[in-house]
LUMGU-739527 format. One record per residue (C-alpha): residue number from 1; y, x, z. Coordinates in Angstrom, 1 decimal. Layout:
residues N
+-----+--------+--------+--------+
: pos :     py :     px :     pz :
+-----+--------+--------+--------+
: NUM :      Y :      X :      Z :
...
+-----+--------+--------+--------+
This chain:
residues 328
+-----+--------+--------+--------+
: pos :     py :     px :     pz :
+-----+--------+--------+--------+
:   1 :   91.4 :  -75.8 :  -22.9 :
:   2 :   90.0 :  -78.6 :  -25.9 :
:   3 :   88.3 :  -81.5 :  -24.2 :
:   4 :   84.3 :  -81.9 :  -23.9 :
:   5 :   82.5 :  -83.1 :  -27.0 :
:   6 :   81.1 :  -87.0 :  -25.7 :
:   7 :   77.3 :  -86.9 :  -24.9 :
:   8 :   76.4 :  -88.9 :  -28.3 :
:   9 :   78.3 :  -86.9 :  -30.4 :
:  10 :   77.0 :  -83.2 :  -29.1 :
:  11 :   73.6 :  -84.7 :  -29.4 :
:  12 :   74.2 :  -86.0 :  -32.8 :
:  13 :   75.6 :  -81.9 :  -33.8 :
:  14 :   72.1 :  -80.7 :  -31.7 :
:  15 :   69.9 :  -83.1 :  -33.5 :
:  16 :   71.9 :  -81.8 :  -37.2 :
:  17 :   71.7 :  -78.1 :  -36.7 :
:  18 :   68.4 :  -78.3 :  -35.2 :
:  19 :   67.2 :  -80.1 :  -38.3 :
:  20 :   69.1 :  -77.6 :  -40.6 :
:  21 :   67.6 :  -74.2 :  -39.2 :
:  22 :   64.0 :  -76.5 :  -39.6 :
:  23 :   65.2 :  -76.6 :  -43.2 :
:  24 :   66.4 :  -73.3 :  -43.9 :
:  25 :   63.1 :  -71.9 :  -42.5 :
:  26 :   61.2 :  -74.0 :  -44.8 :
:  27 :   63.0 :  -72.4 :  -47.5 :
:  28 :   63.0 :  -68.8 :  -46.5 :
:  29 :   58.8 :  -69.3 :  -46.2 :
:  30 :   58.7 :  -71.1 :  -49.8 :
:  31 :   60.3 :  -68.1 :  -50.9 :
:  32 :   58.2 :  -65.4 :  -49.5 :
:  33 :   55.1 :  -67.2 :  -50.2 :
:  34 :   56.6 :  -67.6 :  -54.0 :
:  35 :   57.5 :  -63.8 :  -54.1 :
:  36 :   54.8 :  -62.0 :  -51.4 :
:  37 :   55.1 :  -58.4 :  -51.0 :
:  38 :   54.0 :  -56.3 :  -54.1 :
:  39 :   51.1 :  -53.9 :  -52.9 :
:  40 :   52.0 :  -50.4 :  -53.3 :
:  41 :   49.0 :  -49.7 :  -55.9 :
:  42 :   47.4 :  -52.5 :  -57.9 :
:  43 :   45.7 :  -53.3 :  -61.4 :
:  44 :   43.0 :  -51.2 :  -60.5 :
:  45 :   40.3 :  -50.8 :  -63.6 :
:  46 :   37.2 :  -48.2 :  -64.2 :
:  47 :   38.0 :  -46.9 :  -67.5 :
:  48 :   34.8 :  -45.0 :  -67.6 :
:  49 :   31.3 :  -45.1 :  -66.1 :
:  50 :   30.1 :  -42.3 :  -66.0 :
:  51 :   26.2 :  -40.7 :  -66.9 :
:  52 :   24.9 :  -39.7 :  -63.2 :
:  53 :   21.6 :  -38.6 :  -65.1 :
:  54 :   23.4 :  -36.4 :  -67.5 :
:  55 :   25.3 :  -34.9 :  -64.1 :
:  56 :   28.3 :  -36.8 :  -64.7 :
:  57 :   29.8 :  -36.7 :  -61.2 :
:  58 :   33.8 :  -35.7 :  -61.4 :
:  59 :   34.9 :  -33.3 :  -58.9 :
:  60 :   38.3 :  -32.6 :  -60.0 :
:  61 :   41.0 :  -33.8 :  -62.6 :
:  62 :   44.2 :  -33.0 :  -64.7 :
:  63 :   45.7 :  -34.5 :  -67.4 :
:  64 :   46.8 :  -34.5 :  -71.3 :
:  65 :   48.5 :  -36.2 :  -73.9 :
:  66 :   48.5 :  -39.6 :  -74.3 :
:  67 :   46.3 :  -40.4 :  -71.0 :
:  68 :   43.4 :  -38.4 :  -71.9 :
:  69 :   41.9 :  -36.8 :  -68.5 :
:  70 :   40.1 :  -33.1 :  -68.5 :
:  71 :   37.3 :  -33.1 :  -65.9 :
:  72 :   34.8 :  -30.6 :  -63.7 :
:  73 :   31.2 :  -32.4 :  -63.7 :
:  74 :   30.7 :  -30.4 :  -60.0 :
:  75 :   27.4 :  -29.5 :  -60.4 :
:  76 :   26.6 :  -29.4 :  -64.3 :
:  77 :   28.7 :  -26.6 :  -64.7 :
:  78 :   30.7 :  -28.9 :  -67.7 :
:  79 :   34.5 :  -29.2 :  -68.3 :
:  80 :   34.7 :  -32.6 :  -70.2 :
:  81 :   37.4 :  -34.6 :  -72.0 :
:  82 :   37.7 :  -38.6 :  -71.1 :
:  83 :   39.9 :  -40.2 :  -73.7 :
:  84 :   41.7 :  -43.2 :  -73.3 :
:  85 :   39.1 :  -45.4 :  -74.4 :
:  86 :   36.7 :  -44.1 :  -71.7 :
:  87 :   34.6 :  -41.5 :  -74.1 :
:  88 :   33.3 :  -38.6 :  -73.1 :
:  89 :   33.1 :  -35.2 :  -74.8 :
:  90 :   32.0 :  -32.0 :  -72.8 :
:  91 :   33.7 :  -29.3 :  -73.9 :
:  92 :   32.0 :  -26.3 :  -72.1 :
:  93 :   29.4 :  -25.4 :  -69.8 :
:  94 :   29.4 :  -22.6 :  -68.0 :
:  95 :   26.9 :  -19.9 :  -67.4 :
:  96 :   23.9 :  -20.3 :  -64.9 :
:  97 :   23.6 :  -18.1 :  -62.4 :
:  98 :   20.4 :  -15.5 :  -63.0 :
:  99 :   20.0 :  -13.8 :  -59.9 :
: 100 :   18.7 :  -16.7 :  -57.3 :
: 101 :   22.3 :  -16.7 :  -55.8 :
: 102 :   22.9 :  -19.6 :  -53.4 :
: 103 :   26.7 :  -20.9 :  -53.3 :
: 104 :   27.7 :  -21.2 :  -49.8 :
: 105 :   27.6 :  -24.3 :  -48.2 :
: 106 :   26.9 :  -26.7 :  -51.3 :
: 107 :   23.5 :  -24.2 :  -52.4 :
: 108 :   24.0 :  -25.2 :  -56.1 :
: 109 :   26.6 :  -23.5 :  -58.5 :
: 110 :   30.0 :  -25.9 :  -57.9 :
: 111 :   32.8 :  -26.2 :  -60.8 :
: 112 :   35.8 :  -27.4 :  -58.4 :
: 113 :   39.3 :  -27.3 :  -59.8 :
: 114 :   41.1 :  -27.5 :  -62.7 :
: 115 :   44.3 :  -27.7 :  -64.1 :
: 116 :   45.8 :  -27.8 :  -67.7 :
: 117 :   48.8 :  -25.3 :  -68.9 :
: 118 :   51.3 :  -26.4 :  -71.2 :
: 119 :   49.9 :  -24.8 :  -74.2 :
: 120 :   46.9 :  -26.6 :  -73.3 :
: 121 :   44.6 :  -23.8 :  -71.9 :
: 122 :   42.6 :  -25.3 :  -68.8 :
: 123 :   41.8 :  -23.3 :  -65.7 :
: 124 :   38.6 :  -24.1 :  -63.5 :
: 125 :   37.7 :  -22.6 :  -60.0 :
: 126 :   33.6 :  -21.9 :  -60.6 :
: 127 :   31.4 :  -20.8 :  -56.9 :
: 128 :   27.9 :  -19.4 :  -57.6 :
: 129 :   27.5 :  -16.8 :  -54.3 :
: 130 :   27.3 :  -14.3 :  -57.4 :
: 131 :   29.9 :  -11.7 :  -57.6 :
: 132 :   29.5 :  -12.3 :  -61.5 :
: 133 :   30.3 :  -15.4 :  -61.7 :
: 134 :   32.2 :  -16.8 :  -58.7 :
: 135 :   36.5 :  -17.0 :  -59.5 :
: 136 :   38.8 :  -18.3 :  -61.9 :
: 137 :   37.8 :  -19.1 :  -65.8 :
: 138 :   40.1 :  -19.9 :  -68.3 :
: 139 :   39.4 :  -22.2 :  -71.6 :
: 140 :   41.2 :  -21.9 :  -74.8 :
: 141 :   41.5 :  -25.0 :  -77.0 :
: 142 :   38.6 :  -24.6 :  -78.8 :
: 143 :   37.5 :  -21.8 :  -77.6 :
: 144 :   34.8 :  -20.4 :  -74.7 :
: 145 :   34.9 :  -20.1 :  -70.8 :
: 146 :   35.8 :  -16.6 :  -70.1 :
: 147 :   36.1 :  -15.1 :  -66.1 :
: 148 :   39.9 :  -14.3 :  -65.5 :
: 149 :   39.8 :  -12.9 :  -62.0 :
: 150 :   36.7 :  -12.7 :  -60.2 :
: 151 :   36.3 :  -14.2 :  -56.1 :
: 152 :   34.6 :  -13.3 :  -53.2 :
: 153 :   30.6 :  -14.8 :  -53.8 :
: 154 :   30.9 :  -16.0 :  -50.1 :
: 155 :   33.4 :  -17.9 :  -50.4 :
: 156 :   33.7 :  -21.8 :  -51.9 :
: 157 :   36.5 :  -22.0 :  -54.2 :
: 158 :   37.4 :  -25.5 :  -54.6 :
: 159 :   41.1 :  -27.2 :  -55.3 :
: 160 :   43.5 :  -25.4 :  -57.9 :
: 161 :   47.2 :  -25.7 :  -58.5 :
: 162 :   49.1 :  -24.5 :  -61.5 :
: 163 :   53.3 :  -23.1 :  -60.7 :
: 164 :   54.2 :  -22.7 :  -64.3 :
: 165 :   57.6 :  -21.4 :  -63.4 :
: 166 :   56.0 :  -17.9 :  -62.1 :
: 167 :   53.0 :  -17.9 :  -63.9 :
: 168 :   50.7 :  -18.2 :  -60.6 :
: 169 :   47.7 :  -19.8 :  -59.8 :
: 170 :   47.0 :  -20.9 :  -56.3 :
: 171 :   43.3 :  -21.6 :  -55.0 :
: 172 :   41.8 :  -23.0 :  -52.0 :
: 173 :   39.0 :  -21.4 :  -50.0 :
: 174 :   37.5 :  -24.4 :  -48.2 :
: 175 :   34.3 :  -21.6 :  -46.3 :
: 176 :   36.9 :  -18.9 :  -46.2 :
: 177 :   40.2 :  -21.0 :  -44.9 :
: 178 :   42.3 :  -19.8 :  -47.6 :
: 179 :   44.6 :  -19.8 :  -50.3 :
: 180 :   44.3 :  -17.5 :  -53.3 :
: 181 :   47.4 :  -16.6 :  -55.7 :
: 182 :   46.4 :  -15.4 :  -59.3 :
: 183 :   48.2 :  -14.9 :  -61.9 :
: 184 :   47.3 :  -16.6 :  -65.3 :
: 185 :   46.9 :  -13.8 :  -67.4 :
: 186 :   43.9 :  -13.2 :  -64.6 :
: 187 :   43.6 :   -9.9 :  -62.6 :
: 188 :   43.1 :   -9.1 :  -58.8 :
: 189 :   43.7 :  -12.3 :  -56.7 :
: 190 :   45.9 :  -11.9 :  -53.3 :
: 191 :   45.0 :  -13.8 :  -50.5 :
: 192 :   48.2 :  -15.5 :  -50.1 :
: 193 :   47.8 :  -17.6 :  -47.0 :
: 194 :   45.4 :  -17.7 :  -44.2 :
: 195 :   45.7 :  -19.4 :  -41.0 :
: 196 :   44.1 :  -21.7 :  -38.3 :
: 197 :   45.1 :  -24.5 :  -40.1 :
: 198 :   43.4 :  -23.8 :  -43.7 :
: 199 :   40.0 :  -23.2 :  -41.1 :
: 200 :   36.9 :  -25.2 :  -41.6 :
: 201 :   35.3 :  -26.8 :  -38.3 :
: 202 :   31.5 :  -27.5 :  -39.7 :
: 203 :   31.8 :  -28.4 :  -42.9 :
: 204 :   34.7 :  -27.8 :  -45.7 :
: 205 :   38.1 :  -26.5 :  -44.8 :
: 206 :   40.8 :  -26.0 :  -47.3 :
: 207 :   40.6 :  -28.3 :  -50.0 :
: 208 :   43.1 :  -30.0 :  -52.8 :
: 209 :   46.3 :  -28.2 :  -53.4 :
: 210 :   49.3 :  -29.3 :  -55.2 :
: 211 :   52.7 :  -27.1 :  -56.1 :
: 212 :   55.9 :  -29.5 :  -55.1 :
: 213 :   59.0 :  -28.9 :  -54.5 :
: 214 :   58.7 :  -24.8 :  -53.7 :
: 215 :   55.7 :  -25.2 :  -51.6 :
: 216 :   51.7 :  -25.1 :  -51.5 :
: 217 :   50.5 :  -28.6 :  -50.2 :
: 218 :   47.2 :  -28.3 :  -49.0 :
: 219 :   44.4 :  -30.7 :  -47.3 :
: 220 :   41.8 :  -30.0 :  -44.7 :
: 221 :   39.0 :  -31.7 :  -45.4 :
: 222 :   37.3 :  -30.9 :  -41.9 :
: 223 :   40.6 :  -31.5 :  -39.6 :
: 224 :   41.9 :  -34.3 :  -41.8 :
: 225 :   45.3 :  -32.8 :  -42.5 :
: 226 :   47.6 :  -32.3 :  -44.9 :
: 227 :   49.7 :  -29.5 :  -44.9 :
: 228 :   52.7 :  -27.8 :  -46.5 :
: 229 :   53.5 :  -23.9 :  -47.2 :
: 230 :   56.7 :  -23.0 :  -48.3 :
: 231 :   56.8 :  -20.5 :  -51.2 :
: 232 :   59.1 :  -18.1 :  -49.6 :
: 233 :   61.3 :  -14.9 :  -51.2 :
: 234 :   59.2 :  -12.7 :  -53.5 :
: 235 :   56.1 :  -15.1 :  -53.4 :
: 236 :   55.2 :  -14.7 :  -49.4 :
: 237 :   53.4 :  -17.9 :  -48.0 :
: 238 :   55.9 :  -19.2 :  -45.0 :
: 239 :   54.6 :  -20.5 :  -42.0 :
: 240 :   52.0 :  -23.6 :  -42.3 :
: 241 :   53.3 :  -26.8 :  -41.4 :
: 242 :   50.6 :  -30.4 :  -40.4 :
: 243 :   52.9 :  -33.1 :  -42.4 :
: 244 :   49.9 :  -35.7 :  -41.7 :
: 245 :   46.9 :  -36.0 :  -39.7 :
: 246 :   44.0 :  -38.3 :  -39.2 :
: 247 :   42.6 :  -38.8 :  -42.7 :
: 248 :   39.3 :  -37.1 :  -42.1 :
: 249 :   36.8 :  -36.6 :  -45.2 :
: 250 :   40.6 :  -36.3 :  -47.3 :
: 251 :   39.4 :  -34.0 :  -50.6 :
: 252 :   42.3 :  -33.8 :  -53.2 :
: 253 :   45.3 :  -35.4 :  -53.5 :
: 254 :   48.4 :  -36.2 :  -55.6 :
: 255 :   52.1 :  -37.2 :  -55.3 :
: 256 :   53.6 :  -40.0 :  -56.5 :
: 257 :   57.0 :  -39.0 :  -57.7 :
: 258 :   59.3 :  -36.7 :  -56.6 :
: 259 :   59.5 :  -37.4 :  -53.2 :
: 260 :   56.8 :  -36.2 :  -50.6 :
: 261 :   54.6 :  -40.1 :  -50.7 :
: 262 :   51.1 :  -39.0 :  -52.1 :
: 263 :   47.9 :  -40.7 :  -52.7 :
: 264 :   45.0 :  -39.1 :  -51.0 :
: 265 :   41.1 :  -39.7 :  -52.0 :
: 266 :   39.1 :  -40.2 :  -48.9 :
: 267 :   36.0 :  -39.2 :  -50.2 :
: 268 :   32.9 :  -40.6 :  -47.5 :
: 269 :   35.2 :  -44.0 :  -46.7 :
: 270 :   35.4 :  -45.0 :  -50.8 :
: 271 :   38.9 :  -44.8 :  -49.6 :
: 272 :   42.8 :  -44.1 :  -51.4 :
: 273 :   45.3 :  -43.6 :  -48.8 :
: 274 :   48.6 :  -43.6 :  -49.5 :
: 275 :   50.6 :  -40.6 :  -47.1 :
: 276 :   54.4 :  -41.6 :  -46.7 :
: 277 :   56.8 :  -38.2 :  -45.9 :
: 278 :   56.9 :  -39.2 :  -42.2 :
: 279 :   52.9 :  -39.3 :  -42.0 :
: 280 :   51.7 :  -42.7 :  -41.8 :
: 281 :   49.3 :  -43.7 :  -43.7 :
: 282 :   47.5 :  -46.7 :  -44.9 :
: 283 :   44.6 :  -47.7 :  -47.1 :
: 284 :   45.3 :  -48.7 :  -50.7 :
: 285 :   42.0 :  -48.8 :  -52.7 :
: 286 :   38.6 :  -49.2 :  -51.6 :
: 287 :   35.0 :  -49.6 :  -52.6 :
: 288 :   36.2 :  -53.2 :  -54.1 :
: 289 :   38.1 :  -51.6 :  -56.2 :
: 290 :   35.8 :  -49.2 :  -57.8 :
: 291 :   35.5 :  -46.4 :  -55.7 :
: 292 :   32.7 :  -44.1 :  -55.3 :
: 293 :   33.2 :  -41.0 :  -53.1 :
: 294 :   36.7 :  -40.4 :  -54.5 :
: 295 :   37.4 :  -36.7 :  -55.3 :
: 296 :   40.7 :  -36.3 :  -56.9 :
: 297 :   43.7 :  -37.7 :  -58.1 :
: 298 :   46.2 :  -37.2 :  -60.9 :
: 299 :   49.5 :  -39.1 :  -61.9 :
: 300 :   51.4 :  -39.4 :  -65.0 :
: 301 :   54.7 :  -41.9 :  -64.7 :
: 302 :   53.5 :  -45.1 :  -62.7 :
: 303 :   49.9 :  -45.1 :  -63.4 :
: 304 :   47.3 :  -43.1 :  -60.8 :
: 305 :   43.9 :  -41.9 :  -62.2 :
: 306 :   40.8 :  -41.7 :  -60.1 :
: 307 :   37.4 :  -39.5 :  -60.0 :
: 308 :   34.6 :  -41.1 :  -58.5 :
: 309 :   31.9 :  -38.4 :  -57.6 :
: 310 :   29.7 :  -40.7 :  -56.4 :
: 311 :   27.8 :  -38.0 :  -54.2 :
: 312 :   26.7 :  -40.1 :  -51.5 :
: 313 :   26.7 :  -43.9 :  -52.7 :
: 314 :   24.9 :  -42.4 :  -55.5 :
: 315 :   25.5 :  -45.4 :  -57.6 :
: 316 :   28.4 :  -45.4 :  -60.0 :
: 317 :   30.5 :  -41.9 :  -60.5 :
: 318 :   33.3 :  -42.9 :  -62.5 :
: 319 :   37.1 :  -42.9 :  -63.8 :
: 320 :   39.2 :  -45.5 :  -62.9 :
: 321 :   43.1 :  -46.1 :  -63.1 :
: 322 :   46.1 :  -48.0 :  -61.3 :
: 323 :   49.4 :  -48.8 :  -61.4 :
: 324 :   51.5 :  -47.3 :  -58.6 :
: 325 :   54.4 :  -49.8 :  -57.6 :
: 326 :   56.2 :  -47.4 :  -54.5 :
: 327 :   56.9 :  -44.0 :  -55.3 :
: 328 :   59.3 :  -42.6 :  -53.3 :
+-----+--------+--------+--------+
């Protein structure tokens, strides 16, 4: 067994390391104060304010070439182009409804979703409560709006996905609580899924809807959720499963990468949240930043666009960007 240390000499090693951990926390604070956390989104900028007297308010978005955005103006009827530079160049309106229909819910006609092929042919969910207008339309470059597959009038079509590996469409229902498949080259729509969970509790049910990884992600707008639905042999819907909850007033969303982390607008808090795989979520854009009602989401590489609606704040609808540092 060594001999004790003398009293001076063990308080001379106390005093020493004591002193050194003193030190060496110092340093490890100087460096996280020099290199802080980076926030999972940043740089946010409005590339566009947009013309709420002209109807301007952007309900839904997909994108082009070179970060040029294609738009729904909800309740203009107009599918618009917003270049790079912020312009803006409306590129259809469609056809008013003549026979004093009233769309369900929202009373006014409502362009919701659209989505952009790879030929560049853009697809819009239009709701008028007529049976003559109320489904899918399709848009040629350069051409005119015409009605692919028609949907019930007393429903509220709303959020649209594009599976360009079948050649489906899938659209959400959000009065009906549920999700329509049709194909692109139009036709009879099949109402692919319905459940409890696509339901609507006062307001809107069934909302954005993205195609990732062999499944149908949906949100509920009334119950907060987002969900998933496999795409199962031969095109069936599997069973609906809640991969997050508590993000009431969630309209559309988008994913980040190729993992399951998405970026959800949170449209009455002026609110981005960002949803990891395991469901937690947490706020990472907000009124400061820009936002006005969010609606929808799209993202190309590591940048995350933004429509502002502006339905309630009634200020500023708008476009505005970000860059997207966590993407798993």
């Amino acid at each position: 067994m060594p001999s004790p240390t003398p009293l001076p000499r063990r308080r001379h090693l106390l005093t020493t390391a004591v002193v050194t951990a003193v030190a060496l926390t110092a340093v490890v604070g100087h460096a996280h104060a020099a290199h802080p956390p980076r926030p999972p989104v940043s740089h946010a900028r409005v590339v566009a304010h947009l013309d709420k007297a002209d109807g301007q308010r952007p309900e839904n978005i997909t994108l082009g070439p070179g970060g040029t955005a294609y738009v729904t103006f909800a309740f203009s009827r107009q599918v618009a182009r917003i270049g790079p530079d912020g312009r803006v160049r409306v590129l259809a309106t469609l056809p008013k409804p003549q026979d004093g229909s009233t769309t369900p819910v929202l009373t006014s006609p409502f362009l919701g979703g659209i989505v952009r092929a790879d030929d560049g042919t853009l697809y819009v969910l239009y709701a008028t409560g007529s049976r003559d207008l109320t489904g899918v339309w399709r848009l040629r470059p350069g051409g005119t709006p015409q009605r692919i597959a028609a949907l019930p009038p007393e429903g509220l079509p709303n959020g649209l996905a594009l599976d360009e590996r079948d050649g489906q469409l899938y659209a959400t229902d959000s009065v009906l609580g549920a999700v329509w498949r049709v194909p692109t080259r139009g036709g009879t729509p099949t109402r692919w899924a319905t459940a409890p969970e696509l339901a609507r509790t006062g307001f809107l049910g069934a909302n954005g809807v993205k195609i990732h990884h062999g499944a149908a992600w949906v949100t509920n707008l009334d119950k907060g959720t987002v969900l998933r639905i496999p795409i199962a042999r031969h095109g069936a819907a599997g069973p609906v499963e809640v991969r997050a909850t508590g993000l009431v007033d969630i309209d559309d969303f988008a994913f980040t990468g190729r993992g399951d982390t998405l970026l959800a607008a949170i449209n009455a808090d002026n609110e981005v949240a960002l949803v990891r795989p395991d469901g937690r979520h947490a706020t990472v854009l907000t009124a400061a930043d820009g936002l006005q009602n969010p609606t929808s989401l799209a993202v190309r590489g590591s940048k995350a666009y933004v429509t502002s609606g502006a339905y309630f704040t009634d200020e500023d609808p708008n476009l505005l960007t970000a860059r997207i540092t966590s993407r798993k």
